[in-house]
Structures are given as structure tokens and as C-alpha cells.
C-alpha positions as CSV (number, residue, x, y, z in Angstrom):
1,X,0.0,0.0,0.0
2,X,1.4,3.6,-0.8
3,X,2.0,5.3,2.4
4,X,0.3,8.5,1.3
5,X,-2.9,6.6,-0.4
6,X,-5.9,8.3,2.3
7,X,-8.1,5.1,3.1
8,X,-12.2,6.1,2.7
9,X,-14.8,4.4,4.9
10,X,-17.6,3.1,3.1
11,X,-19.9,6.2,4.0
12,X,-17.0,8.7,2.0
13,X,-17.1,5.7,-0.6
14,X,-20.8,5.9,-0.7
15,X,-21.2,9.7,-1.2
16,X,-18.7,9.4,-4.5
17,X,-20.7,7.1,-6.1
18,X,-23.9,8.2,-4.8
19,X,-25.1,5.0,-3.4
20,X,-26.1,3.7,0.3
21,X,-22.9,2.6,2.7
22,X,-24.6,-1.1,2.5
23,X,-24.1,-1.4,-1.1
24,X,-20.1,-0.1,-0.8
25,X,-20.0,-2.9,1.6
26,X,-21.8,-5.6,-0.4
27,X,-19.3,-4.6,-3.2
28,X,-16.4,-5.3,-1.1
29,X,-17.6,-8.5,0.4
30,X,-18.4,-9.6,-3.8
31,X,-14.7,-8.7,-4.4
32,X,-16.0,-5.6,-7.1
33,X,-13.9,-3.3,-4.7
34,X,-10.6,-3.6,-2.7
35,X,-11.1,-3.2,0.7
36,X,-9.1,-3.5,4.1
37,X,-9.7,-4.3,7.0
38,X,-8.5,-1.6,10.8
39,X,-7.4,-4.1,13.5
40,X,-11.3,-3.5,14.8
41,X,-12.6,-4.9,11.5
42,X,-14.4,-2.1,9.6
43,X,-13.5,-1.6,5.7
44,X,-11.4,1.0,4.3
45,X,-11.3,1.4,0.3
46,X,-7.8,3.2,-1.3
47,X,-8.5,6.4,-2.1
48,X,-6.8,6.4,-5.2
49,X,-8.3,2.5,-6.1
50,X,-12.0,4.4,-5.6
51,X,-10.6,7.7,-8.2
52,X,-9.6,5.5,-10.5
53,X,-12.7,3.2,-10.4
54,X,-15.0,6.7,-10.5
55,X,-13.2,7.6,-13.7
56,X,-13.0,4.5,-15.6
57,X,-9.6,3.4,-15.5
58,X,-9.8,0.6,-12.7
59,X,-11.1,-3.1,-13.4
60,X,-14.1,-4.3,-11.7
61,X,-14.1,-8.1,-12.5
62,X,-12.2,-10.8,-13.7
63,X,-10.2,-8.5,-16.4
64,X,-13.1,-6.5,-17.4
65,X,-12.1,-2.5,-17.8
66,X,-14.9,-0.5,-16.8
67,X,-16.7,0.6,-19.4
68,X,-17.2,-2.9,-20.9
69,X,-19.5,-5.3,-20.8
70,X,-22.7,-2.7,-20.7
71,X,-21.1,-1.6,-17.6
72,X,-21.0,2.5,-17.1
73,X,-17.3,3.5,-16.3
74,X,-17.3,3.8,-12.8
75,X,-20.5,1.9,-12.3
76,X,-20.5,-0.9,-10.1
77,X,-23.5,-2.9,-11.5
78,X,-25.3,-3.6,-7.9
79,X,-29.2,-3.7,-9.0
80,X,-30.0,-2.3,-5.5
81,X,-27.9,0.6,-5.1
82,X,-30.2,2.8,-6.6
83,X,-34.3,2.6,-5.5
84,X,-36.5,4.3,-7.2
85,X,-38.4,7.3,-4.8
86,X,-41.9,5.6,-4.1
């Protein structure tokens, strides 16, 4: 890990991609996201591994640039992050 790379909680994570906490964390446990772990157990993301998924230039899955596969850069493909307003 670079030294300087600011670690994000899932809430900060959230607000970038404009999703619910929950759904940062179902990414990480699905392997869609890099996470670690503090020595009490919550997830951190990489700052700089969130940027570059936001702008495209990260992989999401098995190889797969973002962007591919009918998948938005910088969109995760979870079909609950975003609910429609009943």
C-alpha cells in the first residue's frame, strides 16, 4: 500500500458514487472493490483504487475494464444501489 494513499470508509465511498454505505460494503464483500480491514474490523477502500474506479480506468471483475460489458465507467452494476423514490 502507498503510504500517502488516504483510506475512505464506506460512508465517504458511498457519497462518491452516490449509493447507500450497505451497497459499498456488499461490493467489497463480492470482491467488485478492494477493501481492508482496521485491526477493529471495519472496511477501508484506497482512495486512489476508488478515483480511478469513478473515472473509468480501474477493473471491476475478472479482467473486465470498466466501461465494458454494458457496464457504465465507474459503475459498479449492484441492482439495488439505486431505489426508485416511491
Amino acid at each position: 500500500m502507498d503510504t500517502g494513499d488516504r483510506l475512505l470508509t464506506p460512508g465517504e465511498v458511498a457519497a462518491l458514487f452516490r449509493v447507500d454505505p450497505k451497497t459499498v460494503t456488499r461490493w467489497a464483500a463480492a470482491g467488485r472493490i478492494g477493501s481492508i480491514r482496521t485491526p477493529g474490523g471495519h472496511r477501508r477502500f484506497r482512495e486512489s483504487e476508488v478515483r480511478a474506479l469513478l473515472e473509468g480506468e480501474g477493473e471491476l471483475e475478472e479482467g473486465a475494464p470498466a466501461g465494458s460489458a454494458g457496464i457504465p465507467a465507474g459503475h459498479l452494476g449492484d441492482p439495488y444501489e439505486r431505489r426508485p423514490a416511491y
